[in-house]
N, C-alpha and C positions, 0 to 999 in steps of 0.2 A: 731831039725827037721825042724822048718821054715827056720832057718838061711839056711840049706843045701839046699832046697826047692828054696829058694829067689836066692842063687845063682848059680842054676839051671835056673833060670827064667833067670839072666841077662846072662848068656849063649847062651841060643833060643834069644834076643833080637840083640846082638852083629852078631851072624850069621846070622841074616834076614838082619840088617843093613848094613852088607857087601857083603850080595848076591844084594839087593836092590843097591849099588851104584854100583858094578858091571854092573846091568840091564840099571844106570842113564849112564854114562859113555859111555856103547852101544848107548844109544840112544841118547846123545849126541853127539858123534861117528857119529852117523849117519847125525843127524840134520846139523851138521861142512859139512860134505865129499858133503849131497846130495845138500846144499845150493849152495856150491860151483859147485856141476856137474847143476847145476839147470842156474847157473850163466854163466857158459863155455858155456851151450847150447844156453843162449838166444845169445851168441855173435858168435856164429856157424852158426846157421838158420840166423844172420842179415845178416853176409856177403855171405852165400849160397842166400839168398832173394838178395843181390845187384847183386853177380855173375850173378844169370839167368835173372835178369833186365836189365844189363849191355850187354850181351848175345842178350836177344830179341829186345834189339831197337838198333842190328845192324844185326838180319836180315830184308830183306831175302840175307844177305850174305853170303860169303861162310865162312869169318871171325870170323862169332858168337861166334862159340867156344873158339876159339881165342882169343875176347873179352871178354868172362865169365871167362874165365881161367884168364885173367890177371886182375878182379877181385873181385878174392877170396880170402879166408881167410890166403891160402895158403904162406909160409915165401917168403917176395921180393915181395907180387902183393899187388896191391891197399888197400884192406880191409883184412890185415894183422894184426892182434894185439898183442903187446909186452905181454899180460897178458895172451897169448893163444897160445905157439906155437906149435909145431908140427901137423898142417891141414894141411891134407892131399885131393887130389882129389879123390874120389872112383874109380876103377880103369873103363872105359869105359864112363867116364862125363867128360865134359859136353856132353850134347846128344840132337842133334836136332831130330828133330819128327811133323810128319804131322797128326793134332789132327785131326780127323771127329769133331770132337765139333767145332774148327774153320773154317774150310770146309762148313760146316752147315750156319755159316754168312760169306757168301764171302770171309775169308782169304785165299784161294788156297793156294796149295804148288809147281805150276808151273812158281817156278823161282829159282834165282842160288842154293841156298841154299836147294829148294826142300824141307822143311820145313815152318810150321809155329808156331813152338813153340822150347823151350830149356828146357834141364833138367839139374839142377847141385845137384852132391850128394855129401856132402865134410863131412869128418870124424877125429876125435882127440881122443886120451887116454891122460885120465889127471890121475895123483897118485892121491889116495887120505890120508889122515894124521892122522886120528885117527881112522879109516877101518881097516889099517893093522895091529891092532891087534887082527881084528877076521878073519886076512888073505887075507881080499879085498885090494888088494896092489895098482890098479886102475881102471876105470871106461873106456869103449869106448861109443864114443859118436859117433850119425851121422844124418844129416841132408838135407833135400832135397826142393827143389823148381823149380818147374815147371811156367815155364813164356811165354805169348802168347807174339807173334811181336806186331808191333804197328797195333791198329787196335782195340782198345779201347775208351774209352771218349774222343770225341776230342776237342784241347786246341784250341780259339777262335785267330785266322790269318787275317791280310789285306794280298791279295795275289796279286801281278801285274803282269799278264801273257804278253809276248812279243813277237809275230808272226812276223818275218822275211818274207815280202812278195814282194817282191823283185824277181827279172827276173827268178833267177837260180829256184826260188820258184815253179814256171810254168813246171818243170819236171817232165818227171813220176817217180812213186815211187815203189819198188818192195816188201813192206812191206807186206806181205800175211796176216796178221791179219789186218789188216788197210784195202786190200780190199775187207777182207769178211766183216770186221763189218759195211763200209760203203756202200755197194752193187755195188761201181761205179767200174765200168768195168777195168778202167788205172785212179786207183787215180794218181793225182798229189801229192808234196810234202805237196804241200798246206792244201791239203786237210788232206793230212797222220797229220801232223800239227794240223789241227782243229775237228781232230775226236781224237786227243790222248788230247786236250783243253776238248773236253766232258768227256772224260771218266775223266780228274781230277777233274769236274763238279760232277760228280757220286759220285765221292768217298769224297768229302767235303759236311761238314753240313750245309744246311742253316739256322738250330734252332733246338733247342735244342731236342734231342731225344724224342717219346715217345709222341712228338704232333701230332692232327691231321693235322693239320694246322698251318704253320708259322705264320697267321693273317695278318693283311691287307698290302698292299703294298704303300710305298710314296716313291715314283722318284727313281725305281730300288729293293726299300729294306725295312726290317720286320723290326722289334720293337723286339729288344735283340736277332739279327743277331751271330751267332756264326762264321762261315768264309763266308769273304764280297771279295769277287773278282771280277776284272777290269782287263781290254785288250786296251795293244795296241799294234801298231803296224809301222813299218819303212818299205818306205818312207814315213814322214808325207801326212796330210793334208793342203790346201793352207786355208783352214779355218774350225773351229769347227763344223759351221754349215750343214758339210760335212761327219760328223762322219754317220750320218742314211745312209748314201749309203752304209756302211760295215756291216748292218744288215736289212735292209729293201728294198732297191732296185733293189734287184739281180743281179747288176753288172750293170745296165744300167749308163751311162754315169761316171761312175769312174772313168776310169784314167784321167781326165779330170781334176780333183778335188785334187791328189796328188802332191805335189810340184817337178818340173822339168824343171831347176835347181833347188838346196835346196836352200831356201830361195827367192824363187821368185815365185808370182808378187809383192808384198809388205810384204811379215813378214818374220824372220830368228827368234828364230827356228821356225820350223814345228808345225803341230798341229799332238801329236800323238795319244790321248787318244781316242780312240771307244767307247768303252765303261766304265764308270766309277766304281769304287769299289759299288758292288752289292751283295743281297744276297737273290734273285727273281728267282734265273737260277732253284730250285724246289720248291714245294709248302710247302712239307714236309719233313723230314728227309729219310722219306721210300718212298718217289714218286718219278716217273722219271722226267728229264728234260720239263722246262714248256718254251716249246719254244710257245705256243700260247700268252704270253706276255711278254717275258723276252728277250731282244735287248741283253741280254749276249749268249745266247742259241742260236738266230736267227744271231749270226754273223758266227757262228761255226756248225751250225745244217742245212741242206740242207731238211732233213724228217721233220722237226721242225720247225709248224707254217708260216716260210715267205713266202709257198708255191713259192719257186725258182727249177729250174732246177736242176739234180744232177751236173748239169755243172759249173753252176753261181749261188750260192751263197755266204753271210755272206762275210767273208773278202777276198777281191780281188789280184791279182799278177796283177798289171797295167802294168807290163814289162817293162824293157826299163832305168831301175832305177839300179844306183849302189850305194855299201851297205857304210852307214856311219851311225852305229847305235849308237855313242857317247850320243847322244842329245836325243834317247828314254831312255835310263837307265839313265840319268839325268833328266827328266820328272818324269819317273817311282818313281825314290825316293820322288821327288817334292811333288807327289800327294799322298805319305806314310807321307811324314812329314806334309803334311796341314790336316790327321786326328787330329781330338780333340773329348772332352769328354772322353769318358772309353776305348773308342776304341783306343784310343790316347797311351792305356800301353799294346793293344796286340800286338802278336807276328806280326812283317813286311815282307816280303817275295818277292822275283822279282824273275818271273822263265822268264831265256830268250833261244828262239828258233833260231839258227841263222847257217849257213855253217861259221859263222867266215870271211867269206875273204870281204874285206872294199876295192871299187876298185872305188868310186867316183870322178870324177876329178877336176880339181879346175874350170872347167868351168861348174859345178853341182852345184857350190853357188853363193848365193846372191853376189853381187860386194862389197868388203870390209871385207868379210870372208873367201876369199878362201886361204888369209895367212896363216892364224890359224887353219881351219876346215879342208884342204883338206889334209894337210900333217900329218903323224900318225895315220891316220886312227882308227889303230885296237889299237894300244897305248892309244889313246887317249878312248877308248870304256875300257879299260883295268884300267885305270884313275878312269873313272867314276864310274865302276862298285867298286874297293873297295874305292873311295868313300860313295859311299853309302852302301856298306858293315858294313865303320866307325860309320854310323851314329846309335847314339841311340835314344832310343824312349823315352816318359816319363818316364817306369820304366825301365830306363836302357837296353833294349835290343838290341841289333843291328840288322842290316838286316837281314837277310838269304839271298844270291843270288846264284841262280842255275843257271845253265850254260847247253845245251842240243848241243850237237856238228852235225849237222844233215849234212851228205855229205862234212862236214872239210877235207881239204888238210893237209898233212903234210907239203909240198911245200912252197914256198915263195908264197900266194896267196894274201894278203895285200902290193898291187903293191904302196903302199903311204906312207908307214914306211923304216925309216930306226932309228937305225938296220933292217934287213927282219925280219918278223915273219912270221909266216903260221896262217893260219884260226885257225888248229886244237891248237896247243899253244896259240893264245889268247882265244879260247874258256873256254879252262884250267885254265886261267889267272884270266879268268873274276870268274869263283867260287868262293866264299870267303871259300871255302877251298875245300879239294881234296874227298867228300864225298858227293860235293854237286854239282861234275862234271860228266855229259852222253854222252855216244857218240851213233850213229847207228853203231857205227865200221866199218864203210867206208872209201878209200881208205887211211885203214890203221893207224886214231885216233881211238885210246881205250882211256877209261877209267883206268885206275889202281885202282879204288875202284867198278867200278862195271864192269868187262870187258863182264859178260853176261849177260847185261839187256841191252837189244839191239833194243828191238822194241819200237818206243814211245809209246806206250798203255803200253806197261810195266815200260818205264821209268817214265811218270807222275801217273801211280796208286803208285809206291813206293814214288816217292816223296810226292804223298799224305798220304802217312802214317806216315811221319814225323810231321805229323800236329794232328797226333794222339796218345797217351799215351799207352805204353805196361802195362798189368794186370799180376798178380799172380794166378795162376789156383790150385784148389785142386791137389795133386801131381797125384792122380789118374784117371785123364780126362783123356780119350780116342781121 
């Protein structure tokens, strides 16, 4: 009776034991498949996170997508992985999109792209191994990321801006945002020039977010300056001590003061810096331009402080002068490389303003230069610029130089080169690369990376965004 009893007992035992590894088996089944879907995902969401990053710091182009899609996780694009194939794009992503949430801080969506943000949705079915035997044969996965353009934290720049003021400069300008925002009735180029100089003033930091106050000011600049910009400008000056005339005397006795010939009465080069790298042009992050003491604001601001006429202020067109701006973009870098301390590993930057065409003659220099200086003109400004393009900083960076084509000829307009160039090809030239080249798209020079950003208000706020970091958004911001 026990005997039979007893192995009745190890009967119920052997049958739990084998519904029990059944149960383990599932659930190790599952713990194998979900580890692994667990695993797929984290490397789905990385490269959908790099696609829409990829994506928002090239708009506001029309490219974005273009650039999100090449990449993604997708087989052949960038962030492609051998342990992951078949990502696929969900079918209508990447997707630009104009967020009211970035509208709300200034990032507008009236520009090419008509957007200020990107969405990428990218999706994969992976098998799974020890699933299909309760008939889960595989998994779909999918993953999204929403990424604002630039227009985030921004990364701390020397920036040397390069106003062309020079004869052709004294034209009028038909830029219709340029004469509302400035009120003057027939801006000049000049002008159109130093009110699109403010608006990249607007849109760079002078310290750090979130202060009231930048804190005290010594000779132009704060105490842990975030971006420190400096102006100048061609044709020099016949001496430094001449720079306050392009922000404080409203034009009185100026041309007087720029060199004509270059290099005459006694110094070759020029003196070209105005104003030096500064970071005074706001008081705070969220304030407007402090033209009542900032010589960078008062050179470009006619409303602003130097009480001048809308006619005559800030930086002057002496007229009369032809263009050989070799020698300011060799300055320009001068006064990037003699940063030191911390400031010495940010990023460097020369944005130059110019129609391109170099038409100075050899009787415009000093005696004993005009072998060298007068011929090549625009070559030689072409030289310089990636020159200093080459140049790196202490932590390895190299320049950035922008290039802004304002009234460039296609034409043979560097009547001192040969081979001929046009204004509008060395403008091209001078970029250190093709993304960091603007035109007004006048007679005829585009751009091929931005062919609709055409007004300089619009072309220096976008280049001011390159000086700032695109963010990841909940994917559901509106």
């Amino acid at each position: 009776m026990n005997s039979r009893a007893s192995r009745g007992e190890n009967g119920q035992v052997l049958f739990i034991f084998a519904v029990s590894m059944v149960g383990f088996l599932v659930m190790l089944a599952c713990a194998i498949d979900l580890g692994f879907a667990y695993h797929a995902y984290g490397e789905l969401q990385s490269s959908t996170n790099a696609a829409a990053t990829a994506g928002a710091l090239d708009l506001p182009n029309t490219t974005a997508a273009a650039t999100a899609l090449a990449y993604s996780g997708v087989a052949g694009d960038k962030n492609a992985k051998a342990d992951l194939p078949g990502v696929t794009m969900v079918a209508g992503y990447p997707q630009t999109k104009c967020l009211t949430f970035m509208t709300d801080q200034g990032l507008t969506c009236d520009n090419t792209a008509d957007a200020n943000a990107i969405e990428v949705v990218q999706q994969v079915t992976i098998p799974t191994f020890f699933a299909k035997a309760i008939g889960i044969k595989s998994i779909t996965l999918q993953a999204s990321a929403l990424a604002a353009m630039k227009g985030g934290t921004p990364t701390p720049a020397n920036v040397m801006v390069i106003l062309d003021s020079t004869a052709s400069m004294g034209d009028s300008d038909s830029d219709a945002a340029c004469k509302t925002a400035t009120g003057i009735r027939s801006p000049t180029k000049l002008d159109c020039a130093k009110w699109a100089t403010r608006v990249l003033l607007q849109n760079f930091a002078p310290c750090a977010a979130g202060l009231s106050s930048c804190g005290t000011v010594t000779s132009g600049n704060v105490n842990n300056a975030v971006d420190e910009v400096g102006l100048l400008t061609f044709p020099g000056l016949t001496s430094s001590s001449y720079a306050s005339k392009d922000y404080q005397s409203c034009g009185s006795g100026l041309k007087s003061t720029y060199i004509s010939p270059y290099g005459t009465p006694t110094s070759f080069p020029p003196y070209f810096t105005i104003v030096p790298l500064s970071s005074d042009y706001r008081t705070s992050d969220s304030s407007g331009l402090n033209g009542g003491a900032s010589n960078l604001v008062q050179a470009v601001d006619w409303q602003d402080g130097n009480g001048c006429s809308s006619s005559q202020y800030g930086v002057q067109d002496p007229g009369g002068e032809g263009t050989y701006y070799a020698g300011v973009v060799t300055q320009a870098q001068s006064d990037l490389s003699a940063i030191t301390g911390t400031r010495a590993g940010y990023q460097n930057a020369i944005i130059l303003l110019s129609d391109g065409a170099a038409t100075a003659t050899s009787s415009q220099f000093k005696s004993g230069t005009a072998s060298s200086y007068s011929k090549n003109e625009c070559h030689q400004a072409i030289t310089a610029a990636q020159a200093a393009a080459a140049t790196a900083n202490s932590a390895g960076l190299t320049t950035w130089v922008y290039s802004i084509a304002f009234g460039a000829l296609t034409s043979n307009s560097c009547t001192t080169d040969s081979p001929a160039i046009s204004g509008c090809t060395t403008m091209t030239d001078i970029a250190s690369d093709a993304s960091k080249f603007y035109s007004d798209n006048a007679n005829g020079c585009a751009s091929a990376a931005h062919p609709n950003i055409t007004s300089l208000g619009q072309i220096f706020q976008t280049i001011s965004y390159d000086f700032l970091t695109t963010r990841l958004l909940p994917v559901n911001t509106q």
